[in-house]
C-alpha positions as CSV (number, residue, x, y, z in Angstrom):
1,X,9.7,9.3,21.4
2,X,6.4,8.5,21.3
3,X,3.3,11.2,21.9
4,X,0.6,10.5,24.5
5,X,-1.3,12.9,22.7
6,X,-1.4,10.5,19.1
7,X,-1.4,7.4,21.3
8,X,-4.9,8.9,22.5
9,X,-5.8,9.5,18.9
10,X,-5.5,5.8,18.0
11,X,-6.7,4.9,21.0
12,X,-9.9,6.8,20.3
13,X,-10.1,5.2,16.7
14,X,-9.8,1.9,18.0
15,X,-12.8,2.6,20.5
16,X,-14.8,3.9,17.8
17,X,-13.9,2.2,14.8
18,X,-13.6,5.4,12.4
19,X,-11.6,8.5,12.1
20,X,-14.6,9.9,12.1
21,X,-15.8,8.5,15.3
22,X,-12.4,9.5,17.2
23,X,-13.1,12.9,15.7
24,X,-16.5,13.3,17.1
25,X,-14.9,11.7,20.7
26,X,-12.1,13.9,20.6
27,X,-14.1,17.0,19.5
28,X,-11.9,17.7,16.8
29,X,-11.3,17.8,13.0
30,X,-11.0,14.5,10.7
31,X,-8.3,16.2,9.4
32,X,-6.7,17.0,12.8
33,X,-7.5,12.8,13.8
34,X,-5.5,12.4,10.0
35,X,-2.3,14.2,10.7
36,X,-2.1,13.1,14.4
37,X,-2.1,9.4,12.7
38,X,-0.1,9.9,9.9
39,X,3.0,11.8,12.5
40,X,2.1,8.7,14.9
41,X,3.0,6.4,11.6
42,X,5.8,7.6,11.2
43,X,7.2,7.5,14.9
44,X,6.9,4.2,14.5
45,X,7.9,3.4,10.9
46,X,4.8,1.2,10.6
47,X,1.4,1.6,9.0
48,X,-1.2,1.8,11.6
49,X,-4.4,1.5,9.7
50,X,-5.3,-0.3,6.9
51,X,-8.8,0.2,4.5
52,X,-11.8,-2.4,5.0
53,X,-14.0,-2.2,2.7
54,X,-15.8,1.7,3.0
55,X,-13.8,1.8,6.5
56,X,-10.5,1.1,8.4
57,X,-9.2,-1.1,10.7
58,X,-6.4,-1.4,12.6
59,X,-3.3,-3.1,11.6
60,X,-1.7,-5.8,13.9
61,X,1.4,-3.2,15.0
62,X,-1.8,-0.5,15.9
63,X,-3.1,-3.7,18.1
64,X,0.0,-3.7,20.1
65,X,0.3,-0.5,20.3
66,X,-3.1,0.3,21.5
67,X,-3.0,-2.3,24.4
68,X,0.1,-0.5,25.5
69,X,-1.8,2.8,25.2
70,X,-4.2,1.9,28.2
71,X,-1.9,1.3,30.6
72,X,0.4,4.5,29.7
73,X,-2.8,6.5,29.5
74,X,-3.9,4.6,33.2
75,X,-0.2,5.9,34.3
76,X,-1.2,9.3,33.1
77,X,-4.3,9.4,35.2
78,X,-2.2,8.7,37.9
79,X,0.7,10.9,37.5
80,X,-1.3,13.8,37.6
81,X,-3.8,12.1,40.6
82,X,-0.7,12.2,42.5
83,X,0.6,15.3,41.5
84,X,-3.1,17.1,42.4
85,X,-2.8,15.0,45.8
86,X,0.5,16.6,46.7
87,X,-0.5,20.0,46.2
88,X,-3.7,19.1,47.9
89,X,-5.2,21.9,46.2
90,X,-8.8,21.5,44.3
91,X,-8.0,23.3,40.7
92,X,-7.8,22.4,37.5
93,X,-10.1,20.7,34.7
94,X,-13.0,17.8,35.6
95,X,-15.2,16.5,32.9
96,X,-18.5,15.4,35.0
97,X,-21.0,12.9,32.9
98,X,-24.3,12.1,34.0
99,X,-27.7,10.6,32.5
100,X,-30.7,13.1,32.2
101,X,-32.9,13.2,34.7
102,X,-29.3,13.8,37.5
103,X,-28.2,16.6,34.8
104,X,-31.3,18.6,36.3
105,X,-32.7,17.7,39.3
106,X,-29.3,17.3,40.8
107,X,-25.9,18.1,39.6
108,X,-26.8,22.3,38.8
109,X,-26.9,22.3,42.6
110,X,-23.3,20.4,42.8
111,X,-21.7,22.6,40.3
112,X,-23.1,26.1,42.3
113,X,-21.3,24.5,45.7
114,X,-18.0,23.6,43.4
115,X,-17.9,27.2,41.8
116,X,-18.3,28.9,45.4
117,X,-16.0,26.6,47.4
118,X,-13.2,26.1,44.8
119,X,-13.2,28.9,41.8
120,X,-10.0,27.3,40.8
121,X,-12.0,24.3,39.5
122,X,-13.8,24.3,36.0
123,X,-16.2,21.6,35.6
124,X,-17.3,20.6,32.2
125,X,-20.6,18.9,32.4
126,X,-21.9,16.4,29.8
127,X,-25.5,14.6,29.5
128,X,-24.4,11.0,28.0
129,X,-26.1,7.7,28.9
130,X,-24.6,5.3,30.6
131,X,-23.5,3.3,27.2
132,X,-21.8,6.4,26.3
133,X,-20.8,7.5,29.5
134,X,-19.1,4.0,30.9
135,X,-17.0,4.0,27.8
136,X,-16.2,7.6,28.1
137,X,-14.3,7.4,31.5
138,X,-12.9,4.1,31.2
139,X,-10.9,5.8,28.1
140,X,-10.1,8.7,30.0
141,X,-12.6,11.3,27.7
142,X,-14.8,11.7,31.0
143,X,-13.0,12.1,34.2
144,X,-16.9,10.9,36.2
145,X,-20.1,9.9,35.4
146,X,-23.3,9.8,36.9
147,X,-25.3,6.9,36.2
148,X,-28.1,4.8,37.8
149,X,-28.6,1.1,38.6
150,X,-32.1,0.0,38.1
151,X,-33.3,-3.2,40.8
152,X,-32.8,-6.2,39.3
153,X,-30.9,-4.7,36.1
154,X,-27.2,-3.4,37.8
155,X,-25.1,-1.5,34.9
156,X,-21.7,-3.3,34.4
157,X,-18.6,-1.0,35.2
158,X,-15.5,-1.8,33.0
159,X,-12.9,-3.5,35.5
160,X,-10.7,-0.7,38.0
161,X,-13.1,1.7,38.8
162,X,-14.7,3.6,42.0
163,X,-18.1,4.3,42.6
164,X,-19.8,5.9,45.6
165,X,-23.7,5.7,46.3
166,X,-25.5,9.1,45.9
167,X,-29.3,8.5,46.3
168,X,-31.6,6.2,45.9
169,X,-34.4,7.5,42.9
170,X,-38.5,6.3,42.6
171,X,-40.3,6.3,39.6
172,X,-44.0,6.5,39.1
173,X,-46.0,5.1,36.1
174,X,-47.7,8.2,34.0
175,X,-51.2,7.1,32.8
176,X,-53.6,9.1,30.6
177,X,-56.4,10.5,32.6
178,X,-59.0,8.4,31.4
179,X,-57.7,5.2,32.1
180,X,-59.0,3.2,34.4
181,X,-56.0,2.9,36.6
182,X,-55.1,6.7,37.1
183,X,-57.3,7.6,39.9
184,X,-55.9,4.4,41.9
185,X,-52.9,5.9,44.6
186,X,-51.8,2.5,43.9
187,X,-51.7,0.0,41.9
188,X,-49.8,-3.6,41.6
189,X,-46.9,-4.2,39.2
190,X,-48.8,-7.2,37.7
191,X,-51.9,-4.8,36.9
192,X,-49.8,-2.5,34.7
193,X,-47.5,-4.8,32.6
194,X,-49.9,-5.4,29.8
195,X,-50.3,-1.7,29.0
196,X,-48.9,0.0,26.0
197,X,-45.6,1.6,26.4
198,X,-43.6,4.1,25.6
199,X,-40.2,3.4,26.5
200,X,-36.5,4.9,26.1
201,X,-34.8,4.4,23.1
202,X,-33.4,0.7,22.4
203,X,-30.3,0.0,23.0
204,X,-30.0,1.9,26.3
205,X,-29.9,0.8,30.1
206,X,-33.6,2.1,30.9
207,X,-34.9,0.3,27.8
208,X,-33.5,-2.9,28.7
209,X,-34.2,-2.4,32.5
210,X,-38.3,-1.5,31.1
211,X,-38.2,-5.0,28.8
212,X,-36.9,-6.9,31.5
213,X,-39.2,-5.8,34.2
214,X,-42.3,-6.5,31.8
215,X,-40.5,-9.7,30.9
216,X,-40.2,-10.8,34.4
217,X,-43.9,-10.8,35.5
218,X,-44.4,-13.4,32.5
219,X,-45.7,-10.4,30.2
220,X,-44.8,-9.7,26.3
221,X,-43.8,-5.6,26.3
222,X,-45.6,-3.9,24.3
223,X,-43.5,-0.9,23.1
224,X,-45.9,1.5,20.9
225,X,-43.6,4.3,21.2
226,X,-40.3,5.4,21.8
227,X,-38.4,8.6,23.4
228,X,-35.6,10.0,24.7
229,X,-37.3,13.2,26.8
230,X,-39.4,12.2,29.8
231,X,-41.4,15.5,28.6
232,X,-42.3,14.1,25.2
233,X,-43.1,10.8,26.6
234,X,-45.4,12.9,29.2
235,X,-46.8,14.4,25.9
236,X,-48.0,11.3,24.1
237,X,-49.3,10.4,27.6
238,X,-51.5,13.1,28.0
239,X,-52.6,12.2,24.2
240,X,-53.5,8.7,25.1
241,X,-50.7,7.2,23.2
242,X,-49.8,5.1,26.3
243,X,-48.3,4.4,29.5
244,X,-44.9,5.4,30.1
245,X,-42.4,4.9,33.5
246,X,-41.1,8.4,35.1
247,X,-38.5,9.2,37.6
248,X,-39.2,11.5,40.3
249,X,-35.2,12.9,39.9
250,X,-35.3,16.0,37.7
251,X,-39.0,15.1,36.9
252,X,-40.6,18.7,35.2
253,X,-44.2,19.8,34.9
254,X,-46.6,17.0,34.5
255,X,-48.7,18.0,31.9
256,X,-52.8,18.4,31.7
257,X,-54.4,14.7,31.0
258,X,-51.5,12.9,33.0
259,X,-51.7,11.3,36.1
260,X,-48.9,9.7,38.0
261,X,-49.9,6.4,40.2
262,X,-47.2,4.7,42.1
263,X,-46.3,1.0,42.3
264,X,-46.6,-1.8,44.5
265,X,-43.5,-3.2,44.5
266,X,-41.8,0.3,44.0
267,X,-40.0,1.1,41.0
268,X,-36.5,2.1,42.6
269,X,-32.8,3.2,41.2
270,X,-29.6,3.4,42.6
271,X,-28.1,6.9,41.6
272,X,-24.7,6.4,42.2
273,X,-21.0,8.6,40.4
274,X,-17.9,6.7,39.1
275,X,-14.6,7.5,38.5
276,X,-11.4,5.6,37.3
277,X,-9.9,4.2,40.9
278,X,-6.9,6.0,38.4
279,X,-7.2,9.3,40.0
280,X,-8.8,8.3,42.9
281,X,-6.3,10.5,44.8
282,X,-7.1,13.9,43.0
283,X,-8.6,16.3,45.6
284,X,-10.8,17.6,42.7
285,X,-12.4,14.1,42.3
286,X,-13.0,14.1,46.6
287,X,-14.2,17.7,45.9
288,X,-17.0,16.4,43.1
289,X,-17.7,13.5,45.6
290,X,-19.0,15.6,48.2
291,X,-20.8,18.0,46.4
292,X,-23.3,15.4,44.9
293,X,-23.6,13.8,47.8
294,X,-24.7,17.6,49.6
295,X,-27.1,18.0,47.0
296,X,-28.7,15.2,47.1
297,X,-29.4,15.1,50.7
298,X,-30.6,18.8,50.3
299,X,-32.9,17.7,47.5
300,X,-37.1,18.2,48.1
301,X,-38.2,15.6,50.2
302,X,-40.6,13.5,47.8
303,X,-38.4,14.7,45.1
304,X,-36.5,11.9,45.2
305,X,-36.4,9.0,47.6
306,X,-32.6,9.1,49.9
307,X,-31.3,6.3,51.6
308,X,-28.9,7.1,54.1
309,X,-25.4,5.5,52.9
């Protein structure tokens, strides 16, 4: 009989290409991912792994078993959907994702209506980006995630999955003080695409989304800096290190020497929560659902800028 449990375990390896990685996914021990492997091994009298060079990879009877390992693990999902749905109750365990800015300025507010309405829920909330977060549910690590779709530049959703709108998110562009530009209440896209940037991290959704954008208006981007906190990009802004793009969703303090002009055509994101169409039937997935959706129709108007859905 095979274990669901060490099927996971090679199914994380295989998604992250090293014990190590499956490890860190699993938030366990190498050693623990190393036993889990070695009992799985011998369930099926076959090796499972095989050394490449300084690393592993998977042997052609851990290939097979792998693909089988996504559907049994998407049988899992909704064994237990269906079980939640018959006892129509909202308990149990929910691992919530969501990028930065929706980790402050709206899902604290979620979590307080969850805790009140159903203490028999525990939410476990994570801040990932999206390219860690997509990943994450379609594996089953992450039971949600918040995420955002920037105009023009919609994030791709692995295939079987739900998603419900939750708001719709503005940015502003953060200039030093002195320029010539930050006294304007507005100021065309075309006027700001030659500035000096500092932009996400590369690699990421909002970096590509920020590239494009520039791209798009026949402009080279001209990344100076790079950052993962909108504070410390709000920093080298007030130092006149460069311009940099900032959501209004869980925007903090602007800082001394910043001001914040908006854009003509606006800067807008889709802020919108997925889930593996899996367990679409657990109540505590309906539960989640609605409580982002309260709080962000309760958030500060000018906050963030809401679409009715």
């Amino acid at each position: 009989m095979l274990s669901v449990d060490r099927m996971r375990v090679l199914h994380a390896i295989a998604a992250n290409g090293s014990l190590t990685g499956a490890a860190e996914e699993l938030h366990v021990t190498n050693s623990a991912v190393s036993q889990q492997l070695s009992k799985l091994e011998r369930e099926v009298g076959q090796p499972l792994v095989e050394r490449n060079g300084r690393g592993i990879r998977l042997t052609e009877a851990a290939e097979v078993l792998v693909e089988h390992t996504g559907q049994i693990l998407s049988l899992v999902r909704q064994a237990e959907a269906d079980l939640e749905a018959h006892r129509d109750a909202v308990i149990g365990h929910l691992r919530l994702s969501s990028i930065a800015t929706a980790a402050r300025g709206l899902v604290p507010h979620a979590l307080v209506t969850l805790r009140e309405s159903h203490p028999r829920l525990v939410v476990e909330l994570s801040e990932q980006e999206p390219q860690d977060s997509v990943p994450a549910v379609s594996r089953g690590e992450a039971d949600m995630a918040v995420v955002v779709d920037w105009t023009g530049a919609p994030l791709p959703l692995p295939r079987g999955m739900e998603r419900t709108p939750l708001t719709e998110d503005t940015a502003d562009i953060a200039l030093p003080a002195g320029h010539p530009l930050a006294h304007r209440g507005l100021v065309a896209l075309d006027e700001v695409v030659d500035l000096p940037w500092i932009s996400w991290p590369r690699g990421g959704a909002c970096g590509q989304w920020l590239h494009q954008m520039i791209s798009a208006q026949g402009a080279e981007p001209r990344i100076v800096h790079t950052a993962e906190e909108h504070q410390t990009k709000l920093s080298l802004v007030a130092s006149g290190l460069g311009a940099a793009v900032i959501p209004r969703l869980g925007r903090g303090p602007v800082p001394e020497g910043v001001r914040l002009v908006q854009v003509q055509p606006a800067l807008v994101r889709q802020v919108y929560v997925f889930w593996n169409a899996d367990a679409a039937r657990r109540p505590a997935i309906s539960a989640t659902v609605r409580a982002l959706r309260e709080a962000a129709c309760r958030m500060e108007p000018g906050t963030v800028s809401s679409r009715p859905q």
